[in-house]
RODO-2510 file (C-alpha; in nm, 4 decimals, decimal comma):
residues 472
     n   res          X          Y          Z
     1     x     0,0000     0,0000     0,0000
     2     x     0,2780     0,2389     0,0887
     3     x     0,4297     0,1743    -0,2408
     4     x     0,1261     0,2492    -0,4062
     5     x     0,0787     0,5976    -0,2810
     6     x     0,4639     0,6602    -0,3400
     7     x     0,4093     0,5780    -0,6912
     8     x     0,0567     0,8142    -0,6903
     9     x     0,2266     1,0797    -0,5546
    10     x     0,4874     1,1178    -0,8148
    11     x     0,2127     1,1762    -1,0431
    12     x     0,2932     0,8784    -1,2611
    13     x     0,0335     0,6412    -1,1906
    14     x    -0,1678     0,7907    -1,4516
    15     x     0,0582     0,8698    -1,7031
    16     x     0,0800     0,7158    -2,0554
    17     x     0,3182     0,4787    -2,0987
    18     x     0,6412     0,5475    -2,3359
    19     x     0,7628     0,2342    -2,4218
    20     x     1,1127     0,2447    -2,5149
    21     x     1,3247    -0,0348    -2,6593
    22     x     1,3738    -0,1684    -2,3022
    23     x     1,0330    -0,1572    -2,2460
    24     x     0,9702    -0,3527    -2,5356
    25     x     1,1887    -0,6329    -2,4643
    26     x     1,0248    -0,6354    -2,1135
    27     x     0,7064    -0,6034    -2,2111
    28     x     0,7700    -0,9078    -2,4836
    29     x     0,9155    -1,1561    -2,2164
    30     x     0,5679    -1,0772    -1,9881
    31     x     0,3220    -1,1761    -2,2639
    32     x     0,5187    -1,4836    -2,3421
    33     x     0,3347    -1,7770    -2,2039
    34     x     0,3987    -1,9469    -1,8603
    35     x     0,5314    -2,2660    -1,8912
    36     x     0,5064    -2,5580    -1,6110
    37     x     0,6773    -2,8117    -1,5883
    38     x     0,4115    -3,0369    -1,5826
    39     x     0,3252    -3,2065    -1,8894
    40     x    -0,0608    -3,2667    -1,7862
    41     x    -0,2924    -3,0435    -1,6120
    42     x    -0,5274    -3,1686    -1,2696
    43     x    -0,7643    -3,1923    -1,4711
    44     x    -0,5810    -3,4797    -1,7094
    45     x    -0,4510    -3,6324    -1,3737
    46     x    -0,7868    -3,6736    -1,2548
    47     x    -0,9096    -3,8634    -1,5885
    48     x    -0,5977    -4,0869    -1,5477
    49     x    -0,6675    -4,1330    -1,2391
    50     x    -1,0204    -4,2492    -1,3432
    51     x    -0,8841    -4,4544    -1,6016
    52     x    -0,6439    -4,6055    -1,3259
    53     x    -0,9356    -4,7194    -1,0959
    54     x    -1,1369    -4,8651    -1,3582
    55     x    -0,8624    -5,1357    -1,4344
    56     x    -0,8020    -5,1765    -1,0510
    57     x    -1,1631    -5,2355    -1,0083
    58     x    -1,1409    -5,4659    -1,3410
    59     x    -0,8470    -5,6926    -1,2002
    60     x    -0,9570    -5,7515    -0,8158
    61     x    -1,3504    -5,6646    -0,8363
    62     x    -1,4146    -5,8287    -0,5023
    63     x    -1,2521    -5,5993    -0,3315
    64     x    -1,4403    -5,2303    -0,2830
    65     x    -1,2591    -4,9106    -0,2177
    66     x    -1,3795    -4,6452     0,0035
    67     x    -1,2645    -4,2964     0,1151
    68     x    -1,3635    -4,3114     0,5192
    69     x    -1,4221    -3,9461     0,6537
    70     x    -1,6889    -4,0472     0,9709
    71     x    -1,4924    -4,1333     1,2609
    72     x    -1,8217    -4,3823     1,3474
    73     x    -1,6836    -4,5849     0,9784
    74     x    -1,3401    -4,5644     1,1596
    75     x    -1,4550    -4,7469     1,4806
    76     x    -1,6700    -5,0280     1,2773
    77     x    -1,3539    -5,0571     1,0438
    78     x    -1,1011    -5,1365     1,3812
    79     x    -1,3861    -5,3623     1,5061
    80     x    -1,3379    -5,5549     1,1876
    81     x    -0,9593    -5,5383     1,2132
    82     x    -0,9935    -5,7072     1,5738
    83     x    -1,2242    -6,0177     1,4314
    84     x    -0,9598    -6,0720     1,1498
    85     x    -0,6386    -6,0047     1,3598
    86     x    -0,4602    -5,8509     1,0696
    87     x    -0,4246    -5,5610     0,8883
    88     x    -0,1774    -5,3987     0,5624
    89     x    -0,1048    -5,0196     0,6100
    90     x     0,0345    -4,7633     0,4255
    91     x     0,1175    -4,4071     0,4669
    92     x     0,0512    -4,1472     0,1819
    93     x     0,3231    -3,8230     0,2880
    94     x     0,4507    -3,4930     0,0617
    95     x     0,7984    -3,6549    -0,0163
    96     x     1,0307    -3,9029     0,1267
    97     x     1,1694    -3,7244     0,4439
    98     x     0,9385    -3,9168     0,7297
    99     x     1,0358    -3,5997     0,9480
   100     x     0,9815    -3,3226     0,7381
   101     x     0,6790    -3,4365     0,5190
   102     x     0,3118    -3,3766     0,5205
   103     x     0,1097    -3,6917     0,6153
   104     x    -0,1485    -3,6502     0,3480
   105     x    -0,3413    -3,9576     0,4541
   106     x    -0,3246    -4,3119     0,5457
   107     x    -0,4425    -4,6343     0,3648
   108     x    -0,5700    -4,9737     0,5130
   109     x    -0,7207    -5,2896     0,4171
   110     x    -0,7899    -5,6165     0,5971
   111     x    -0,9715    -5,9595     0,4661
   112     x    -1,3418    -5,9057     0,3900
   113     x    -1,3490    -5,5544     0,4187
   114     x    -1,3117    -5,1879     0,1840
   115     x    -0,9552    -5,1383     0,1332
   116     x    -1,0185    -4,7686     0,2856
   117     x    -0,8475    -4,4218     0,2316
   118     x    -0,8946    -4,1787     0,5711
   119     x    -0,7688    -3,8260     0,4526
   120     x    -0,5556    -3,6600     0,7467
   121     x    -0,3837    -3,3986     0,5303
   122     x    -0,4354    -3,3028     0,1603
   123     x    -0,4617    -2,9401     0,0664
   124     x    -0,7800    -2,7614     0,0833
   125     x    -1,0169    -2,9804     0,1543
   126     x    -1,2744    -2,9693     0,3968
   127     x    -1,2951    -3,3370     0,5363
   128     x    -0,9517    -3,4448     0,6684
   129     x    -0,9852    -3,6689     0,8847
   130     x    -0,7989    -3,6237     1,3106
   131     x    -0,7766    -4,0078     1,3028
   132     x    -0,5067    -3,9696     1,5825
   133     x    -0,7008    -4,1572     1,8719
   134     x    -0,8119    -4,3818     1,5684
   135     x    -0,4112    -4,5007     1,5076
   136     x    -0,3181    -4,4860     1,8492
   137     x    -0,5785    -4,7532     1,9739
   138     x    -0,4895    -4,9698     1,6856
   139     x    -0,1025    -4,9775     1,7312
   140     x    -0,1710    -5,0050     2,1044
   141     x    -0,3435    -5,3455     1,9838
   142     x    -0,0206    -5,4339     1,7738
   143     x     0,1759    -5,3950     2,0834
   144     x    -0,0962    -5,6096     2,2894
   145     x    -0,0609    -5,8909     2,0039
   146     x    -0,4319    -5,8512     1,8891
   147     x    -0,3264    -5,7095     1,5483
   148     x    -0,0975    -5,8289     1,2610
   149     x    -0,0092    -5,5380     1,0749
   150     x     0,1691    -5,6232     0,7338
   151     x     0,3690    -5,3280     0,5500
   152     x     0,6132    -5,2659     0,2405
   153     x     0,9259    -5,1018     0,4120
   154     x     0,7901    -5,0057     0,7141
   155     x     1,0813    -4,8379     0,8983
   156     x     0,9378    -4,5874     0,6575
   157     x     0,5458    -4,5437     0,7619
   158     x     0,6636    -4,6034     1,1584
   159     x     0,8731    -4,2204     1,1401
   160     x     0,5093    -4,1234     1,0084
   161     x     0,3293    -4,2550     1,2987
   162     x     0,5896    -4,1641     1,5621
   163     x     0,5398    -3,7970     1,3984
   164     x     0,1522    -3,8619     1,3962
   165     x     0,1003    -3,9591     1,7140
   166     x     0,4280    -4,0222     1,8706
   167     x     0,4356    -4,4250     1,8967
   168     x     0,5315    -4,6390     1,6120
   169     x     0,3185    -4,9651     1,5439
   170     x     0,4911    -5,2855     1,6153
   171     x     0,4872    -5,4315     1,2538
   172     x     0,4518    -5,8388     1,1679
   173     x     0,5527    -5,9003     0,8359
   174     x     0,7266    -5,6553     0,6567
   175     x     0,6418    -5,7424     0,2577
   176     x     0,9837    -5,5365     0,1583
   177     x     1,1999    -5,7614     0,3931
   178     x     1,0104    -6,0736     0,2840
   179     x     1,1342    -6,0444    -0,0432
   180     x     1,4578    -6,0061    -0,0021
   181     x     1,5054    -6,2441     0,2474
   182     x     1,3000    -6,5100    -0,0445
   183     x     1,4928    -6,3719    -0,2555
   184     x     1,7626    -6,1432    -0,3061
   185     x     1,8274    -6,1266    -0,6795
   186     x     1,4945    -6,0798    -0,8294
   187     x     1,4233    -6,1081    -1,1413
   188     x     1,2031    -6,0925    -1,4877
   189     x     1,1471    -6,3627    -1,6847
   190     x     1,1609    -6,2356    -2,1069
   191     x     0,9275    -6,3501    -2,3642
   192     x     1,1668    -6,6113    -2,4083
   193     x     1,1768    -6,7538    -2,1478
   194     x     1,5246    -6,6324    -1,9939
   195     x     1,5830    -6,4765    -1,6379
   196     x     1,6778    -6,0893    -1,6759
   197     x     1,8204    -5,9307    -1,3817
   198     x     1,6293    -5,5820    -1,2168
   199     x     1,8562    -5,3900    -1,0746
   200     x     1,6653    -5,1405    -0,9747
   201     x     1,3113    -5,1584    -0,8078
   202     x     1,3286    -5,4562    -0,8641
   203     x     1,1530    -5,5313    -0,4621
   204     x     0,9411    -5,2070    -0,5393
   205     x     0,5686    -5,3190    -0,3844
   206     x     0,3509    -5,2727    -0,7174
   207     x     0,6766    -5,4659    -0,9138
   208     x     0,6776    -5,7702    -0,6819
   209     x     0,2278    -5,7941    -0,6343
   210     x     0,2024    -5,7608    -1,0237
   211     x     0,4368    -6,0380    -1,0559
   212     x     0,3292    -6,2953    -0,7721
   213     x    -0,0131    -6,2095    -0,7199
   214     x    -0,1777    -6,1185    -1,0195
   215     x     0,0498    -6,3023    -1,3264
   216     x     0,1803    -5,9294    -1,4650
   217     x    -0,1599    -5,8049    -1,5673
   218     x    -0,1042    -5,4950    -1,3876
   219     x    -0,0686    -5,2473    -1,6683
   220     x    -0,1783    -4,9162    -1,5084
   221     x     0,0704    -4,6130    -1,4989
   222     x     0,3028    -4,5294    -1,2359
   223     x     0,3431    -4,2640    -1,0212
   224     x     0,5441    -4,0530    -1,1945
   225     x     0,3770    -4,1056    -1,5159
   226     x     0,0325    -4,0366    -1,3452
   227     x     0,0951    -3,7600    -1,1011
   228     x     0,4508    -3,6694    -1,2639
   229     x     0,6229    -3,6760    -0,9110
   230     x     0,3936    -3,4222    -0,7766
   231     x     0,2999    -3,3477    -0,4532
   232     x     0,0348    -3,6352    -0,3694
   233     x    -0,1332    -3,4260    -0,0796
   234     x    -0,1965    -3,1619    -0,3387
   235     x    -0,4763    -3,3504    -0,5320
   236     x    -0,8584    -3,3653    -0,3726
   237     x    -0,8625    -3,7341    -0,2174
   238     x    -1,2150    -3,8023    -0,3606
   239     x    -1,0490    -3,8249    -0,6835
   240     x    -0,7417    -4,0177    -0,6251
   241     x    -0,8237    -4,2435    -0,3422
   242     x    -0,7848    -4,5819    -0,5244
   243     x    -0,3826    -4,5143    -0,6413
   244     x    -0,3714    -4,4870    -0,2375
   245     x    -0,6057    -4,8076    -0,1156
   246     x    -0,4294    -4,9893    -0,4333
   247     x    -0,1015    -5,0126    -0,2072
   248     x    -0,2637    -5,1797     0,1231
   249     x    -0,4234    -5,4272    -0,1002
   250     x    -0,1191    -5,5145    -0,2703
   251     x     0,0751    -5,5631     0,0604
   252     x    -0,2144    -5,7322     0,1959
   253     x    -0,2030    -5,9972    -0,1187
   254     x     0,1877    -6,0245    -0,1263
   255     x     0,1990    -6,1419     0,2307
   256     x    -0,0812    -6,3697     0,1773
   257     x     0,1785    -6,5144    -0,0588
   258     x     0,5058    -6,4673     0,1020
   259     x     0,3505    -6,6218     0,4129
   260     x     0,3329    -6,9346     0,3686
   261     x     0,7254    -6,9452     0,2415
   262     x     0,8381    -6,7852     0,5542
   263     x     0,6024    -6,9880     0,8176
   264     x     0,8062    -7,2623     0,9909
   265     x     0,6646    -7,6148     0,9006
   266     x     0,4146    -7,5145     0,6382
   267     x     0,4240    -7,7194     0,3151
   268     x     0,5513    -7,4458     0,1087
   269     x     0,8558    -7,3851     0,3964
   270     x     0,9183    -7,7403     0,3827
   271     x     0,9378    -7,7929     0,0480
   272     x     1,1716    -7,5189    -0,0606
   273     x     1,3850    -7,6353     0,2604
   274     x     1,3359    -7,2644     0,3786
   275     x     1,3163    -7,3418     0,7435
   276     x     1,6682    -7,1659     0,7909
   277     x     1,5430    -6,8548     0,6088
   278     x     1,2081    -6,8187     0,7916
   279     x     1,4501    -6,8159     1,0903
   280     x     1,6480    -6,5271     0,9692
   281     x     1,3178    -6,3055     0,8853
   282     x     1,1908    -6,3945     1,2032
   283     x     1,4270    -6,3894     1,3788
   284     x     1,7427    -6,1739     1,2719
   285     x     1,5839    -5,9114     0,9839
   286     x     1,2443    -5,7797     1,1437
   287     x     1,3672    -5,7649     1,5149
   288     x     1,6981    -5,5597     1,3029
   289     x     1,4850    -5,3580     1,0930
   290     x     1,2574    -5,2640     1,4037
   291     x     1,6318    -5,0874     1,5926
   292     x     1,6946    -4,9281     1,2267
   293     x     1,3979    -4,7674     1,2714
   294     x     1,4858    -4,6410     1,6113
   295     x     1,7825    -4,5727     1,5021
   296     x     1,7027    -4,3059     1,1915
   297     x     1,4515    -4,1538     1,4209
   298     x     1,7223    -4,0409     1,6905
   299     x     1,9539    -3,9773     1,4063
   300     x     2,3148    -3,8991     1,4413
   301     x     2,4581    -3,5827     1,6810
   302     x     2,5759    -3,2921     1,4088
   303     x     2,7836    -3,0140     1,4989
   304     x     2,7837    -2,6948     1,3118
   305     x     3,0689    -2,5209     1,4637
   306     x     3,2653    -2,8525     1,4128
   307     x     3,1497    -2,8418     1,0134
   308     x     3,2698    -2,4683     1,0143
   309     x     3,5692    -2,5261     1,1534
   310     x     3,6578    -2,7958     0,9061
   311     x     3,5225    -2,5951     0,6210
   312     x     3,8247    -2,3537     0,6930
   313     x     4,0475    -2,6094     0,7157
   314     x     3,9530    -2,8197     0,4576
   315     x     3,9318    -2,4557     0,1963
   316     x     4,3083    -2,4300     0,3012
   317     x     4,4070    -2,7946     0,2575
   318     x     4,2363    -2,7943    -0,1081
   319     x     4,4223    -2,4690    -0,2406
   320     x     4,7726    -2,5657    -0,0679
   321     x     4,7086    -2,9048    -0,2516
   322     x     4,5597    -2,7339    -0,6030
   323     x     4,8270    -2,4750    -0,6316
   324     x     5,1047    -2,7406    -0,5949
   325     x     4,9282    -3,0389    -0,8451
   326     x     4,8526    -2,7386    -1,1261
   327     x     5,2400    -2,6388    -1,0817
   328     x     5,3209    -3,0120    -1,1695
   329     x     5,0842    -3,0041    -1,4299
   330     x     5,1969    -2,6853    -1,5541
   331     x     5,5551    -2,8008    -1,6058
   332     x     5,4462    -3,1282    -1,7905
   333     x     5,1820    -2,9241    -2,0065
   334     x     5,4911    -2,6642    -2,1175
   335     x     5,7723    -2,9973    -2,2073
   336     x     5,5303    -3,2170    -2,4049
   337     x     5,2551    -2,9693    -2,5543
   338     x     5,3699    -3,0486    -2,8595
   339     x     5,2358    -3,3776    -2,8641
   340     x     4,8901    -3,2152    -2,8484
   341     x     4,6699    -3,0364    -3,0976
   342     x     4,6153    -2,6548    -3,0822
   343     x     4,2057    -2,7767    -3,0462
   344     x     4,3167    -2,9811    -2,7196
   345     x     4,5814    -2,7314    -2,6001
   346     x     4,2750    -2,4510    -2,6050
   347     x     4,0532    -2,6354    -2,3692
   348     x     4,2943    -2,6523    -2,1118
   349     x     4,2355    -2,3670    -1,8753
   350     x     4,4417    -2,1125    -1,6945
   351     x     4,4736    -2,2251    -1,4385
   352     x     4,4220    -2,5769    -1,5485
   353     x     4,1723    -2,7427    -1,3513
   354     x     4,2643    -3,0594    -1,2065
   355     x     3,8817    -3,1601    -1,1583
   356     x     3,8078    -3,1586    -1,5313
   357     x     3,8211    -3,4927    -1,6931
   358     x     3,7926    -3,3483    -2,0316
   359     x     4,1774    -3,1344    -1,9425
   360     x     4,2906    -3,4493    -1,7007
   361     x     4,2792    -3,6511    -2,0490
   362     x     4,4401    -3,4391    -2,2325
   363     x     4,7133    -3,4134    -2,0278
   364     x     4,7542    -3,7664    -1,9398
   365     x     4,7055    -3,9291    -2,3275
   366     x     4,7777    -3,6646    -2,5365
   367     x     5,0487    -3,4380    -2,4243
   368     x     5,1898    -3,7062    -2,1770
   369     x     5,1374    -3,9758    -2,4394
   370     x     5,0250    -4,2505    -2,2029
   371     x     4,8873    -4,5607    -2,2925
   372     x     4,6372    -4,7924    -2,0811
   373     x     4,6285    -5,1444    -2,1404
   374     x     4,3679    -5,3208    -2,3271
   375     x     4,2002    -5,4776    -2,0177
   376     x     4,1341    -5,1489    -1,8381
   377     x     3,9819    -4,9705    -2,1613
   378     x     3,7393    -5,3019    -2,1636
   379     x     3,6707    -5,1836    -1,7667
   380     x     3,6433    -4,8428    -1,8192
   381     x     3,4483    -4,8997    -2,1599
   382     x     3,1791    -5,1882    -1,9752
   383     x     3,1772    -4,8941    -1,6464
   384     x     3,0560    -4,6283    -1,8883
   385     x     2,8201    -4,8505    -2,0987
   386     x     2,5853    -4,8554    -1,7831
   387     x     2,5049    -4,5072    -1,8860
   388     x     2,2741    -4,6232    -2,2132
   389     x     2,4076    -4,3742    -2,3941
   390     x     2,6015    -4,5891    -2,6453
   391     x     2,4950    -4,8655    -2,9010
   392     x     2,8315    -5,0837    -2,8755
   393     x     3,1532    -5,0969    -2,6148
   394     x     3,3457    -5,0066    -2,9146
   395     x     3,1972    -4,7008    -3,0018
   396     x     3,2391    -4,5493    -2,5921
   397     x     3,5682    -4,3704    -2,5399
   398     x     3,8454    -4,5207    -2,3285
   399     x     4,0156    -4,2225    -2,2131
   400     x     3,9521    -4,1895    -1,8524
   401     x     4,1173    -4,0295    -1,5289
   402     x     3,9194    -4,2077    -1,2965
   403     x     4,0253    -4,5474    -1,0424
   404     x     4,0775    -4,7561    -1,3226
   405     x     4,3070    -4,5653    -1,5495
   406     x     4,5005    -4,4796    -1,2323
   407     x     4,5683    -4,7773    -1,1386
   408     x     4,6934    -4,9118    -1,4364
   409     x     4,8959    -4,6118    -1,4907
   410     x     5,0690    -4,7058    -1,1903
   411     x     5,1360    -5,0313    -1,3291
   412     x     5,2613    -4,9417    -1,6078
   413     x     5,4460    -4,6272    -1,5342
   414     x     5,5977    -4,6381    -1,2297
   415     x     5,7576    -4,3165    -1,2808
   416     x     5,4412    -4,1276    -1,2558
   417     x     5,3524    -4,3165    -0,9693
   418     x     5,3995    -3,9962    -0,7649
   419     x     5,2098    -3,7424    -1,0252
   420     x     4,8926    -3,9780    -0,9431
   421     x     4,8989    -3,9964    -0,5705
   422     x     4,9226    -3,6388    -0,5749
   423     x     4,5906    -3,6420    -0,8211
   424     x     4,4600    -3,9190    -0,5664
   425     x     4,4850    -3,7315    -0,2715
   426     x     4,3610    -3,3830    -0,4312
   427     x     4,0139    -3,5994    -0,5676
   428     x     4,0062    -3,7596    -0,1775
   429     x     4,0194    -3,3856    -0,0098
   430     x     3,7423    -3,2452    -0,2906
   431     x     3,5448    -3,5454    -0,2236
   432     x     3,5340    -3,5002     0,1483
   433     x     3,4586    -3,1518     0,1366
   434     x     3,1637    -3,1548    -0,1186
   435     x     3,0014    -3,4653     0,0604
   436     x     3,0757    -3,4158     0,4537
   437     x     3,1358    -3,0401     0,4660
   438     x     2,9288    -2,8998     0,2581
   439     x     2,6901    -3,1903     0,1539
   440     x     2,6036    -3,3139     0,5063
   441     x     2,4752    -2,9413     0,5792
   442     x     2,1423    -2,9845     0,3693
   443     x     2,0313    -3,2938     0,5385
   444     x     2,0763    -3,1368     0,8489
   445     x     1,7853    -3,1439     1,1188
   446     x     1,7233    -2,7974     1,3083
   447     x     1,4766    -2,9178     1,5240
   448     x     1,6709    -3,1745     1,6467
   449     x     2,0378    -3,0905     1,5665
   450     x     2,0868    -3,4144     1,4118
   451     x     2,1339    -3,5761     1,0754
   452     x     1,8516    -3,8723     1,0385
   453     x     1,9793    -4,1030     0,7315
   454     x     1,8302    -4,4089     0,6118
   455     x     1,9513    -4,7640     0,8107
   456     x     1,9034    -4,9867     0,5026
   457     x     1,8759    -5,3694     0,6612
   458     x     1,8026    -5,5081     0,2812
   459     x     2,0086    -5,2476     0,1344
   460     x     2,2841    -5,5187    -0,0304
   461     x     2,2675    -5,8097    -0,1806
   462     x     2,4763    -6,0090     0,0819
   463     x     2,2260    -5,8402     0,3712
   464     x     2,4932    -5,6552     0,5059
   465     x     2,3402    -5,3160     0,6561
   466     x     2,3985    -5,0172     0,4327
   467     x     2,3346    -4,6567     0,5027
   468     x     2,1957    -4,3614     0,2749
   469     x     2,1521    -4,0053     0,2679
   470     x     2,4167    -3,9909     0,4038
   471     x     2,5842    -4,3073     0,3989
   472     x     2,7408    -4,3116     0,7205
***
């Protein structure tokens, strides 16, 4: 308002407007069109959507789905829970930080009932659900032994309900864990008939019920092709409900049929001879996964002072060790640039920089003249092929500056043995400062002055417990 009457009372708010050649430019940018980044409107989610729970509905039509907003449907709902003794829960949340993301609602279903949505958070609308006394009775029952609850990764939903209502739910069967434990390199089988690996996803909850539960004729999009990675509490639940009830009735189904594998003495456990591995999920991997749990939720003690203090150091460390690599480097570049073309010899920098791979290789093979043995371009050539971007290993570049090349260069060229532990040790300071200087300061907590990464008890393929973001 104040700038309002500033600009009225230098008599210019009614003025004609001389549009100069700035002005035009401006003036051209504002009528350009604003561009999302979103290839589909809400509107065209919502028909996809549609489209998505009309071939849920077609594939398991016994099975209703309901958005609950009455607290009264709530109570009937646990009642039913109790007479079954089991129940497969999922959380619906903003993102993927448990501590920092909206709870936008929470899924359930158990045998014989609605696999049911209750909204507790989305955006604007008018009937979320408080369904705190709702969750804390039920995981009071989980603690009592009165309810199963079966969930896919549920060190995950747990942060959720410790944030909800400040008790996690003692979980049964953990669908995630189940699978890995069964089996640890999952795979697809082609058209022909031969096993192809998955390394990725590849225990992913929709990946692992299309393929045991309903033979792979699951065809409906995925999340990122539906909602294109937005915000899920964003949308009105009354139109998206079923993507969200989809997921407890898939976990639900998939321990149905991991059950049996993992239940000591059963026909299935016998026959498989998988009485030792029911005794590791039983009895090693869910009472583990339940401390990993506990233990991303205290997270790990972070000092800032400390992380200042080595930021200096660390700054002084890198240029010391920069200045005195780029004076090598120098030297070598001025003796033996003529073995390099005047294109090459213009895309080094001044100073050179050490950190470029493009100016690392042409010092090392071009003005140096070095040579790497056939085996190590076949590493280096099968290490870059993971990228896709190339059609054969022959037509990917060898030249490389990276573990590989160094290590044959020390092999082979013992007098430069020196010139690469000096590159070695400058890559080991940059690496520490961009990851545990600087990187560990955006997954820092405020409100709790601690770093909470993930505690991955099925992270490996040997079962070995990994760590992520940041792997401690």
């Amino acid at each position: 308002k104040e700038a309002m009457m500033s600009f009225r009372q230098l008599d210019l708010f009614n003025q004609p407007l001389d549009l100069g050649k700035n002005d035009n430019v401006l003036l051209g940018k504002a009528r350009e069109p604003i561009v999302t980044k979103y290839k589909h409107g809400v509107e065209e989610v919502y028909k996809h959507a549609q489209q998505s729970t009309a071939n849920i509905k077609a594939l398991i039509p016994n099975i209703p789905h309901e958005l609950v907003t009455d607290l009264s449907r709530l109570e009937e709902y646990l009642t039913n829970i109790l007479k079954v003794g089991a129940v497969a829960i999922d959380t619906e949340t903003s993102g993927l930080d448990p501590r920092r993301e909206r709870l936008g609602g929470i899924s359930m279903y158990t045998e014989g009932e609605s696999a049911i949505y209750i909204p507790i958070g989305h955006h604007f609308y008018k009937n979320n659900v408080d369904a705190r006394d709702f969750i804390t009775r039920l995981t009071q029952y989980t603690y009592q032994g009165k309810i199963k609850v079966f969930m896919h990764n549920g060190r995950y939903d747990n942060q959720v309900f410790r944030r909800y209502t400040g008790l996690p739910m003692y979980i049964y069967f953990d669908t995630l864990i189940a699978s890995a434990v069964l089996d640890e390199n999952e795979y697809d089988i082609s058209p022909t008939g031969e096993y192809v690996e998955v390394p990725k996803g590849a225990h992913g909850l929709k990946r692992l019920w299309n393929k045991y539960c309903v033979a792979n004729k699951y065809k409906s999009m995925s999340y990122s092709d539906l909602f294109e990675n937005r915000d899920y509490t964003t949308f009105d639940p009354e139109q998206v409900y079923v993507y969200a009830t989809l997921d407890s009735v898939m976990t639900w189904q998939l321990g149905m049929y991991q059950l049996p594998y993992l239940t000591q003495g059963s026909q299935l456990n016998l026959k498989y001879g998988l009485q030792q591995v029911a005794n590791v999920f039983w009895h090693i991997e869910m009472p583990v996964s339940a401390i990993a749990e506990k233990m991303e939720w205290r997270g790990v003690r972070y000092s800032r002072e400390k992380n200042l203090e080595l930021q200096k150091t660390m700054e002084k460390d890198i240029r010391v060790a920069t200045k005195k690599f780029v004076s090598r480097l120098d030297k070598i570049v001025e003796e033996n640039k003529h073995n390099a073309s005047l294109l090459s010899l213009d895309k080094l920098t001044d100073p050179i920089n050490p950190m470029s791979s493009t100016q690392m290789n042409i010092i090392l093979f071009e003005i140096m003249g070095l040579k790497l043995s056939d085996q190590a371009k076949r590493q280096i050539r099968r290490q870059k092929s993971k990228s896709g971007k190339h059609k054969s290993l022959e037509d990917i570049p060898w030249e490389s500056s990276g573990k590989i090349a160094q290590q044959d260069i020390n092999t082979n060229y013992p007098e430069h043995v020196e010139l690469i532990q000096e590159f070695r040790d400058l890559k080991g300071l940059q690496k520490l400062y961009t990851s545990f200087v600087i990187g560990l300061r955006k997954l820092y907590n405020e409100e709790t002055d601690s770093i909470h990464g993930g505690w991955n008890t099925v992270g490996t393929l040997t079962g070995r417990l990994s760590s992520s973001n940041p792997n401690l």
